[in-house]
KEPAMAR-11904 format. One record per residue (C-alpha): residue number from 1; x, y, z. Coordinates in pm, whole numbers. Layout:
N
[NUM,[X,Y,Z]]
...
//
This chain:
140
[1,[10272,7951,8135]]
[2,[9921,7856,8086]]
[3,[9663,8097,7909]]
[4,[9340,8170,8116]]
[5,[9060,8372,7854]]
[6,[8743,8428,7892]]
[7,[8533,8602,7620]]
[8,[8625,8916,7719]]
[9,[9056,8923,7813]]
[10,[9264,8641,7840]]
[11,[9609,8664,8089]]
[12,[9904,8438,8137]]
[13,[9916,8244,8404]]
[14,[10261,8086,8569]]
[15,[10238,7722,8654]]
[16,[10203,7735,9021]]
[17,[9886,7939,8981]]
[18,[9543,7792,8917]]
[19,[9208,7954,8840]]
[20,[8847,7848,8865]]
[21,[8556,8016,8721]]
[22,[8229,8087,8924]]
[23,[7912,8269,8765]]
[24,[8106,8615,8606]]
[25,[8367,8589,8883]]
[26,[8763,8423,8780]]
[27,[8970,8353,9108]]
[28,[9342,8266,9073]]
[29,[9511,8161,9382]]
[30,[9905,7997,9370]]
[31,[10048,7677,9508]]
[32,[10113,7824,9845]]
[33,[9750,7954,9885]]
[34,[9868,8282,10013]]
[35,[9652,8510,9870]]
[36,[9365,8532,9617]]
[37,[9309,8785,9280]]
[38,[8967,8756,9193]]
[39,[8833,8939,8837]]
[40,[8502,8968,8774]]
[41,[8449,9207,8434]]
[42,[8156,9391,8351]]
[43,[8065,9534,7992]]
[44,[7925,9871,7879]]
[45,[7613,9899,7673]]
[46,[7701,10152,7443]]
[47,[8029,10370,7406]]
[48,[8383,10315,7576]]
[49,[8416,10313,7993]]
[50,[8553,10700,8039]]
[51,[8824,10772,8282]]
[52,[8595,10974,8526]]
[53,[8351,10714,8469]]
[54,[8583,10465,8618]]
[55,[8736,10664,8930]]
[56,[8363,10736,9017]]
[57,[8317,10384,9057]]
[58,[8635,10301,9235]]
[59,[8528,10543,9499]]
[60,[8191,10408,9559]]
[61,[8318,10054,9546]]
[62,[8632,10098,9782]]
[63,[8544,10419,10000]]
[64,[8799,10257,10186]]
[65,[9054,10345,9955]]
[66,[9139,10805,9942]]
[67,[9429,10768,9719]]
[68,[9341,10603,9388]]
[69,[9654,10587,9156]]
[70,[9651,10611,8788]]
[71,[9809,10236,8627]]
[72,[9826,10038,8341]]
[73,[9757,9649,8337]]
[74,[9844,9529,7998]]
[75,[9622,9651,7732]]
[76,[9425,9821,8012]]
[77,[9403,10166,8197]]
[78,[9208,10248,8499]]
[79,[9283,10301,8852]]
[80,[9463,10134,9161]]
[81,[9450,10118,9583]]
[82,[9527,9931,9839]]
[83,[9393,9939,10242]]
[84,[9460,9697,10539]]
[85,[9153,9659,10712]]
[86,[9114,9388,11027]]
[87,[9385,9182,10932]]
[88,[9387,9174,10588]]
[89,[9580,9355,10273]]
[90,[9384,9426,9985]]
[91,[9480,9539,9648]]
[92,[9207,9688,9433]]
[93,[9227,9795,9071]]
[94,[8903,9919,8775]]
[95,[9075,9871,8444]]
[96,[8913,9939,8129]]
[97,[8994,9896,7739]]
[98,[8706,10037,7544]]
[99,[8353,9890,7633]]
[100,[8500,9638,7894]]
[101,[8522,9701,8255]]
[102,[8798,9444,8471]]
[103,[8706,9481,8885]]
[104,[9051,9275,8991]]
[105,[9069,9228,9403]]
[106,[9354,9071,9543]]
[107,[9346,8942,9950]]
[108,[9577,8762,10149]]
[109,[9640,8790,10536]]
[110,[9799,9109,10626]]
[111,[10114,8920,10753]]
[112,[10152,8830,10404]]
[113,[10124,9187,10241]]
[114,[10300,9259,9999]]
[115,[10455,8884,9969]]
[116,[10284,8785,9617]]
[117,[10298,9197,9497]]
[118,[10540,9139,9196]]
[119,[10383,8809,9087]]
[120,[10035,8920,9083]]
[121,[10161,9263,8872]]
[122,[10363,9006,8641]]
[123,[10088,8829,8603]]
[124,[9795,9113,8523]]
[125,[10079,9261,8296]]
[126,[9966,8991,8061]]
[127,[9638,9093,8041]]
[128,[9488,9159,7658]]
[129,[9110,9199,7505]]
[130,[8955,8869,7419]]
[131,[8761,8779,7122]]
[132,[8443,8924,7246]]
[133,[8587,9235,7437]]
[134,[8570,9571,7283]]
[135,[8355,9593,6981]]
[136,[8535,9725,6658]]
[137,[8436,10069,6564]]
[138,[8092,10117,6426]]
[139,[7959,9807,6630]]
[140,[7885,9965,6922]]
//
């Protein structure tokens, strides 16, 4: 396993996966180039990311998406969904720990859905606050 962090989480990463880091955005795709889980996180000013906060946003994001399912990714809580849409499958999930806000999309053909499910949810299982995720109390 190989650790992938940025400055705000940091995930575990089998060997036949690979990541590569454009502007805010981290995509991980595996040997077979099946699918791709791309994270892009996002940071609030002041105070922690509520939970009504964060299903707001999953709705206006992915209207696509009506049934939004409570989940925990690691050290993070948020929401989940998942839509086929011109021949694609597409997982979405909003997790949040404190002040940071993780936007994970995951795409392959829809031939392939569900193919790479338990991986990918093994994998985002691993997910923990970096160094410079959610500010200890009083900092905020």
């Amino acid at each position: 396993m190989n650790v992938l962090e940025t400055d705000y989480w940091c995930l575990l990463l089998p060997q036949e996966w690979s990541a590569e880091q454009e502007d805010e955005v981290v995509t991980i795709v595996d040997s077979d180039d099946v699918g791709e889980l791309s994270l892009t996180t996002l940071c609030k000013q002041t105070g922690p990311i509520e939970d009504d906060e964060l299903l707001a946003m999953a709705r206006q994001e992915s209207p696509e998406i009506s049934d939004w399912k409570p989940v925990t990714v690691g050290a993070f809580t948020g929401v989940q969904g998942r839509f086929t849409e011109e021949g694609a499958y597409v997982r979405e999930w909003l997790v949040a720990a404190q002040n940071v806000l993780v936007v994970m999309t995951y795409f392959c053909d829809e031939e392939n859905a569900e193919m790479d499910d338990a991986a990918v949810d093994e994998i985002l299982n691993t997910l923990v606050v970096g160094d410079g995720g959610a500010p200890a109390p009083g900092e905020q």
